[in-house]
Every structure is written in structure tokens, then in C-alpha cells.
mmCIF entry with sequence, helices, sheets and N, C-alpha, C, O atoms, coordinates in Angstrom:
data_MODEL
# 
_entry.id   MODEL 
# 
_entity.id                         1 
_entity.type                       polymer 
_entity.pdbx_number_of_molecules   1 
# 
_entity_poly.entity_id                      1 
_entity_poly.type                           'polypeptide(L)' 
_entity_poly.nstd_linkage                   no 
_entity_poly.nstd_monomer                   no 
_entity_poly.pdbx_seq_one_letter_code       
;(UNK)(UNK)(UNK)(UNK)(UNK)(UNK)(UNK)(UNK)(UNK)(UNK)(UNK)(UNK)(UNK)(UNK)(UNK)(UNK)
(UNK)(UNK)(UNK)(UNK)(UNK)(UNK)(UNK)(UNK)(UNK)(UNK)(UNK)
;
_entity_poly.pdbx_seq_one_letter_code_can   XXXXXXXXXXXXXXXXXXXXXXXXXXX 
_entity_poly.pdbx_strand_id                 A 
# 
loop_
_entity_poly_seq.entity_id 
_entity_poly_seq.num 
_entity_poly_seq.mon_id 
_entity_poly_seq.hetero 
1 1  UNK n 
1 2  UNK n 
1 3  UNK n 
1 4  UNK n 
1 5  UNK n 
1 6  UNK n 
1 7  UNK n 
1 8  UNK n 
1 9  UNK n 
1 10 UNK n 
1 11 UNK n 
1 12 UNK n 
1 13 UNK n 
1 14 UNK n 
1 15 UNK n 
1 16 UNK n 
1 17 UNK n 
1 18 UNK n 
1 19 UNK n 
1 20 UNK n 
1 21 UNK n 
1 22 UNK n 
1 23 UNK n 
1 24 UNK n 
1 25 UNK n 
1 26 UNK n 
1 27 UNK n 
# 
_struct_asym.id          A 
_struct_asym.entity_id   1 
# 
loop_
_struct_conf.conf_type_id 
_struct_conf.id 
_struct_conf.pdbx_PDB_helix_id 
_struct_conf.beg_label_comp_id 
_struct_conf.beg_label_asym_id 
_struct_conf.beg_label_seq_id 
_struct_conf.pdbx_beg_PDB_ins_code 
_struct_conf.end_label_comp_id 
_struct_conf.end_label_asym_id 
_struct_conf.end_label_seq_id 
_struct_conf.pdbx_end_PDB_ins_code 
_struct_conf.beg_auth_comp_id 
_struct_conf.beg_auth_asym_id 
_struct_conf.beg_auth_seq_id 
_struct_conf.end_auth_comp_id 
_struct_conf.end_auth_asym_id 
_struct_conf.end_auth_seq_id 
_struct_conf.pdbx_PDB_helix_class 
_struct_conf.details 
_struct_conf.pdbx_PDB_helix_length 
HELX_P HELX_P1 AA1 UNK A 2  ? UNK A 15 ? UNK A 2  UNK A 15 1 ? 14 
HELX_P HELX_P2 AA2 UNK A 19 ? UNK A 24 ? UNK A 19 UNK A 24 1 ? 6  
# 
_struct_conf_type.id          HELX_P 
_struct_conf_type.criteria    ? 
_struct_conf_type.reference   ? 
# 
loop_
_atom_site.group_PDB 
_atom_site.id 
_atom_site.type_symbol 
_atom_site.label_atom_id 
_atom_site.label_alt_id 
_atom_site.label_comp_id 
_atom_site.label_asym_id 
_atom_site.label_entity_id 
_atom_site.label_seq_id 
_atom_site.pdbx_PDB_ins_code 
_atom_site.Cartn_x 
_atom_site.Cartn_y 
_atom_site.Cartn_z 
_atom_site.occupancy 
_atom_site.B_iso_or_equiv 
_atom_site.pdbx_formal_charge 
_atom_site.auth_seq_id 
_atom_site.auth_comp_id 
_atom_site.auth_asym_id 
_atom_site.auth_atom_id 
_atom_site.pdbx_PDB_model_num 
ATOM 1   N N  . UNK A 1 1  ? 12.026  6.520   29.700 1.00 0.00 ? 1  UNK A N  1 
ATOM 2   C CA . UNK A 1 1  ? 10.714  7.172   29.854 1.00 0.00 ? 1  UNK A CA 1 
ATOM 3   C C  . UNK A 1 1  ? 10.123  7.484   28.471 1.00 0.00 ? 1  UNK A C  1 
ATOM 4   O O  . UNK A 1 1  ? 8.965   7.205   28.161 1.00 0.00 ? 1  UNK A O  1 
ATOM 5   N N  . UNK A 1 2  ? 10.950  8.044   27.722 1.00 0.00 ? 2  UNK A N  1 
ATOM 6   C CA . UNK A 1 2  ? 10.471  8.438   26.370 1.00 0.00 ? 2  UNK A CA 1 
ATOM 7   C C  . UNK A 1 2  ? 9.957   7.230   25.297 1.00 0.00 ? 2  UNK A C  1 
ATOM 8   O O  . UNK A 1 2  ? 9.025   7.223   24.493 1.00 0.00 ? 2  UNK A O  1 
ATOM 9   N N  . UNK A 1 3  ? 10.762  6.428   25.570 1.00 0.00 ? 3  UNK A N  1 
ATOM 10  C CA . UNK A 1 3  ? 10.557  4.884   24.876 1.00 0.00 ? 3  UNK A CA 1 
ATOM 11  C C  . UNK A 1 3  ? 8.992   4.109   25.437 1.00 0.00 ? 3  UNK A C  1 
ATOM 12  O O  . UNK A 1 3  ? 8.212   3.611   24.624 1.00 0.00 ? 3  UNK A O  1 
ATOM 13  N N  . UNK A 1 4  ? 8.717   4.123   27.009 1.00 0.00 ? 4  UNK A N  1 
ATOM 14  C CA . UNK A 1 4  ? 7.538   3.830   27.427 1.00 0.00 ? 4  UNK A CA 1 
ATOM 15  C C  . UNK A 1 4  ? 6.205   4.671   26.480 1.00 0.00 ? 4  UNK A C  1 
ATOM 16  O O  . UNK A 1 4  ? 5.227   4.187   25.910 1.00 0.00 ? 4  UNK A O  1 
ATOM 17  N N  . UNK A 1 5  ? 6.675   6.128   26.617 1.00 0.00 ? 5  UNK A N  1 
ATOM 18  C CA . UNK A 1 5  ? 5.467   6.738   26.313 1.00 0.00 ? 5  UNK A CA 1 
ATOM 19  C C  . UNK A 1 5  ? 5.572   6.543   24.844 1.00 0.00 ? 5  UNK A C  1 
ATOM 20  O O  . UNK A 1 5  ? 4.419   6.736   24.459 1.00 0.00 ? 5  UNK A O  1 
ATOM 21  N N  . UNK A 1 6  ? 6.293   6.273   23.819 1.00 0.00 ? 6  UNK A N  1 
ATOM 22  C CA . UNK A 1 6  ? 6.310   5.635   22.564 1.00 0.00 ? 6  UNK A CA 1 
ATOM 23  C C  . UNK A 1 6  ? 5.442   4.641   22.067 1.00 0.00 ? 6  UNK A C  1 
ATOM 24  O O  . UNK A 1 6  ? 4.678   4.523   21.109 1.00 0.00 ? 6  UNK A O  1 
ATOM 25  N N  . UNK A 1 7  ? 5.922   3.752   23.331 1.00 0.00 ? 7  UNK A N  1 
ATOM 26  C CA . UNK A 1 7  ? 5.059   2.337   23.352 1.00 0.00 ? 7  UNK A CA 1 
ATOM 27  C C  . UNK A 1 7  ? 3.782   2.153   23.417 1.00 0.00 ? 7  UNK A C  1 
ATOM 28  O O  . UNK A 1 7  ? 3.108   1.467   22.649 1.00 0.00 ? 7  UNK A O  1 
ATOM 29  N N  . UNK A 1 8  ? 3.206   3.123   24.884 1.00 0.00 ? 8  UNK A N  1 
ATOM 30  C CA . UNK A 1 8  ? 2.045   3.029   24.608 1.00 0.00 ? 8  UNK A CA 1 
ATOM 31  C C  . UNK A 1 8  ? 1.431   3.809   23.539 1.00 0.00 ? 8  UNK A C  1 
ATOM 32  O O  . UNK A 1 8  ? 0.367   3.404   23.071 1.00 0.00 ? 8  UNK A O  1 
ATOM 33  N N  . UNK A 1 9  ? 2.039   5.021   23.033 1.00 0.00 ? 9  UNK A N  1 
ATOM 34  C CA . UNK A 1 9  ? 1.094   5.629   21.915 1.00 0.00 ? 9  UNK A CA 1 
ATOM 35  C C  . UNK A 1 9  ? 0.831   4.515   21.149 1.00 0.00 ? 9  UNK A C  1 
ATOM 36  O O  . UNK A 1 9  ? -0.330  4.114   21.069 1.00 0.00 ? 9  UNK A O  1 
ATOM 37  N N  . UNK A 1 10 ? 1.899   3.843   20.463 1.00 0.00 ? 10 UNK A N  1 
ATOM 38  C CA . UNK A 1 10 ? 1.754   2.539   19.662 1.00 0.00 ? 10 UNK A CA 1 
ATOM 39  C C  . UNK A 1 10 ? 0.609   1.799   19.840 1.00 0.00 ? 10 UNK A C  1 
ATOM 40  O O  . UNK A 1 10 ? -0.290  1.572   19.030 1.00 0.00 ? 10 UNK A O  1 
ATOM 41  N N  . UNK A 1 11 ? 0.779   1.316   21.409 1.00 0.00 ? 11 UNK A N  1 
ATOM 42  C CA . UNK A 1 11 ? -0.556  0.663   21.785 1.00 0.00 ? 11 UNK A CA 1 
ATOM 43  C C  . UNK A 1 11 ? -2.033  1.091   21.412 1.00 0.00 ? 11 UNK A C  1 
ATOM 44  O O  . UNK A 1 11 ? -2.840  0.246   21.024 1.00 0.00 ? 11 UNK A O  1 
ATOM 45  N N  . UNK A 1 12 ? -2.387  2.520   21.548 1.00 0.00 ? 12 UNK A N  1 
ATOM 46  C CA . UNK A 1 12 ? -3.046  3.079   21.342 1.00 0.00 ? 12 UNK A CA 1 
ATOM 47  C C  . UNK A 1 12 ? -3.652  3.142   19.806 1.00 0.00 ? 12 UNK A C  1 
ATOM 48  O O  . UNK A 1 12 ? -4.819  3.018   19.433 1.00 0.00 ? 12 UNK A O  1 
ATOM 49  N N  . UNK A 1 13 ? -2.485  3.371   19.070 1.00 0.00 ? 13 UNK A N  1 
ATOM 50  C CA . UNK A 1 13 ? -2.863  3.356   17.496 1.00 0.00 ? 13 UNK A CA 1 
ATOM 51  C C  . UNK A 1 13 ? -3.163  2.207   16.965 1.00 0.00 ? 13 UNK A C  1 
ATOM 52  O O  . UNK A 1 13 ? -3.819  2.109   15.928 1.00 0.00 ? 13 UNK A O  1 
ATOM 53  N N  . UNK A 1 14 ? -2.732  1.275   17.595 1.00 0.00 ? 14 UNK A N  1 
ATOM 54  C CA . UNK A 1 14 ? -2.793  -0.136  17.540 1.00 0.00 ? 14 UNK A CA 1 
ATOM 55  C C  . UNK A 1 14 ? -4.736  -0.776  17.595 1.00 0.00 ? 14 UNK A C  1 
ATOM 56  O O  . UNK A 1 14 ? -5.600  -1.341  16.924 1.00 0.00 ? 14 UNK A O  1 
ATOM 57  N N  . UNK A 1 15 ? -4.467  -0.160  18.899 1.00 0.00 ? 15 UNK A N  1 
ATOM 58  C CA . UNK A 1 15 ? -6.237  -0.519  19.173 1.00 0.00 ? 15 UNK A CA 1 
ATOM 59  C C  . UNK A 1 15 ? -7.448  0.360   18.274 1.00 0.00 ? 15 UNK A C  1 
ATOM 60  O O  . UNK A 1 15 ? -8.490  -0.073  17.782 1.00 0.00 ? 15 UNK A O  1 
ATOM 61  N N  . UNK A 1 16 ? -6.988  1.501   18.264 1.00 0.00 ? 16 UNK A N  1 
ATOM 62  C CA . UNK A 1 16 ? -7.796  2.306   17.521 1.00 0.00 ? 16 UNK A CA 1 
ATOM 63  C C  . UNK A 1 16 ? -8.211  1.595   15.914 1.00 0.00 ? 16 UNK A C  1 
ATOM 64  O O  . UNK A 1 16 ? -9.181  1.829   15.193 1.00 0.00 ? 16 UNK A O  1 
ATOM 65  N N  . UNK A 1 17 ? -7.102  0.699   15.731 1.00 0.00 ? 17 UNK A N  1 
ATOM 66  C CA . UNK A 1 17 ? -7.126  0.541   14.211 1.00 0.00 ? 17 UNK A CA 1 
ATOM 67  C C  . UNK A 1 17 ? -8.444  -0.706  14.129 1.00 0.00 ? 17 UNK A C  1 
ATOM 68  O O  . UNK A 1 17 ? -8.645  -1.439  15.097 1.00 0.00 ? 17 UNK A O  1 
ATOM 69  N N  . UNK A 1 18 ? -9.071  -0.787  13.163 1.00 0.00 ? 18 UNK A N  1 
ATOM 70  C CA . UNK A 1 18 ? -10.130 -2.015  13.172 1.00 0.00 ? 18 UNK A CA 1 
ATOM 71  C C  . UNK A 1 18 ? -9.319  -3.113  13.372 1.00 0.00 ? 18 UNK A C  1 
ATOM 72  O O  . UNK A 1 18 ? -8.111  -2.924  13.512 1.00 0.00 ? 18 UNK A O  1 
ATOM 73  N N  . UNK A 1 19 ? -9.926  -4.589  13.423 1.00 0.00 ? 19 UNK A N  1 
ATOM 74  C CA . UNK A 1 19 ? -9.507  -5.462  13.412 1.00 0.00 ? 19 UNK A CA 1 
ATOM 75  C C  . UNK A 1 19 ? -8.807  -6.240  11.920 1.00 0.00 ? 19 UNK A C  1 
ATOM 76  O O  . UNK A 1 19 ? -7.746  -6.772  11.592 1.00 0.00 ? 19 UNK A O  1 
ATOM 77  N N  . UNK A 1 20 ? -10.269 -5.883  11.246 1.00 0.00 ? 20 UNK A N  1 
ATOM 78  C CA . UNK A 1 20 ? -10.080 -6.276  9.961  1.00 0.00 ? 20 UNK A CA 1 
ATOM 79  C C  . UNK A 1 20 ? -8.620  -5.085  9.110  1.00 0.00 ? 20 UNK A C  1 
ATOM 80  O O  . UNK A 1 20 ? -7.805  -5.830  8.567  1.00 0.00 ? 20 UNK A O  1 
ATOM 81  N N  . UNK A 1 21 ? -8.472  -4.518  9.045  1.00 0.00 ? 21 UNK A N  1 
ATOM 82  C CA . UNK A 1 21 ? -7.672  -3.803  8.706  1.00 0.00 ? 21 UNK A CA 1 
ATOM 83  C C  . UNK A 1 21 ? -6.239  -4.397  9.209  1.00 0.00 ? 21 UNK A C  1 
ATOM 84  O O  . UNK A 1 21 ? -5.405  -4.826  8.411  1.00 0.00 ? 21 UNK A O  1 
ATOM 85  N N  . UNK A 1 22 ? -6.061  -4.377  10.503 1.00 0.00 ? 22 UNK A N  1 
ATOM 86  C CA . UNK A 1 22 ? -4.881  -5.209  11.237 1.00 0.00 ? 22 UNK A CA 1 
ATOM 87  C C  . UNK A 1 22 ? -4.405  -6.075  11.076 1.00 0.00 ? 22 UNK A C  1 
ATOM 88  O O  . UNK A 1 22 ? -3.185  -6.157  11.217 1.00 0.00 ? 22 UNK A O  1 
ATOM 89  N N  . UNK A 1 23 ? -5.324  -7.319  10.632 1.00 0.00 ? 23 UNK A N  1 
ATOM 90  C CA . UNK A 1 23 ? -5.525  -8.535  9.797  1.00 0.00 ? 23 UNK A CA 1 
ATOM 91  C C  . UNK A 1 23 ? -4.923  -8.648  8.423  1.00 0.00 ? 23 UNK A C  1 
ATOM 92  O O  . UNK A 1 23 ? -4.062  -9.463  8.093  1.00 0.00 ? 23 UNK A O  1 
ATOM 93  N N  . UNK A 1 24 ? -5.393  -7.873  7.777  1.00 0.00 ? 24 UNK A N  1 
ATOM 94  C CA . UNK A 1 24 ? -5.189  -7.380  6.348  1.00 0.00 ? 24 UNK A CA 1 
ATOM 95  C C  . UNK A 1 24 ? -3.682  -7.071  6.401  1.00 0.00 ? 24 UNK A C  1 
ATOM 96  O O  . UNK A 1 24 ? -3.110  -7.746  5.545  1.00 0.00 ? 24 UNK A O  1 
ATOM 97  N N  . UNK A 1 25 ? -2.700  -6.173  7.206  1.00 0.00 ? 25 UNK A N  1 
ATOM 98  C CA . UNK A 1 25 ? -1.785  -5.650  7.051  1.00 0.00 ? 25 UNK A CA 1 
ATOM 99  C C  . UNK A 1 25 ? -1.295  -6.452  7.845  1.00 0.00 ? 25 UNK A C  1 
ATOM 100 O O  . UNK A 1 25 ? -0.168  -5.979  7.697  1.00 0.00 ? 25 UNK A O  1 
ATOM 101 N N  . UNK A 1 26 ? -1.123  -7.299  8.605  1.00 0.00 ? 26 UNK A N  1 
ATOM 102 C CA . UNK A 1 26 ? -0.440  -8.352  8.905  1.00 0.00 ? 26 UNK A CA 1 
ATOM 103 C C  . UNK A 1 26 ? -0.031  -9.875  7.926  1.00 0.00 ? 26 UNK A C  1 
ATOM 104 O O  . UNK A 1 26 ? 1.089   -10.355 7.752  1.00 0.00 ? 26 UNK A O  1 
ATOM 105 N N  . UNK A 1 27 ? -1.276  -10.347 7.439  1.00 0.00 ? 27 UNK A N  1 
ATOM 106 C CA . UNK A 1 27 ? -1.695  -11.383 5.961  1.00 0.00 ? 27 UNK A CA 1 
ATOM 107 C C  . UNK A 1 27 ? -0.466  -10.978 5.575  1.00 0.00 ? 27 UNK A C  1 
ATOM 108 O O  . UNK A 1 27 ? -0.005  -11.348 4.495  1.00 0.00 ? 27 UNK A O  1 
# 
């Protein structure tokens, strides 16, 4: 349970972040 709700926070911070930025730190 704790690991799910981990995940989605992740998800969350994930989306929140721009694209271009995401991009950048992935490159």
C-alpha cells in the first residue's frame, strides 16, 4: 500500500514537471 501511494506521488511530480525540463534531465 505504501509503495502504491509512493508511486503515484511520483506520478504526480512527474506530470507537474514541464516537458522541456523532463527532456533536459533525461538527455
Amino acid at each position: 500500500m505504501q509503495g502504491d501511494a509512493r508511486r503515484r506521488r511520483n506520478e504526480n511530480y512527474f506530470d507537474d514537471i514541464p516537458r522541456s525540463k523532463l527532456e533536459r534531465q533525461m538527455a
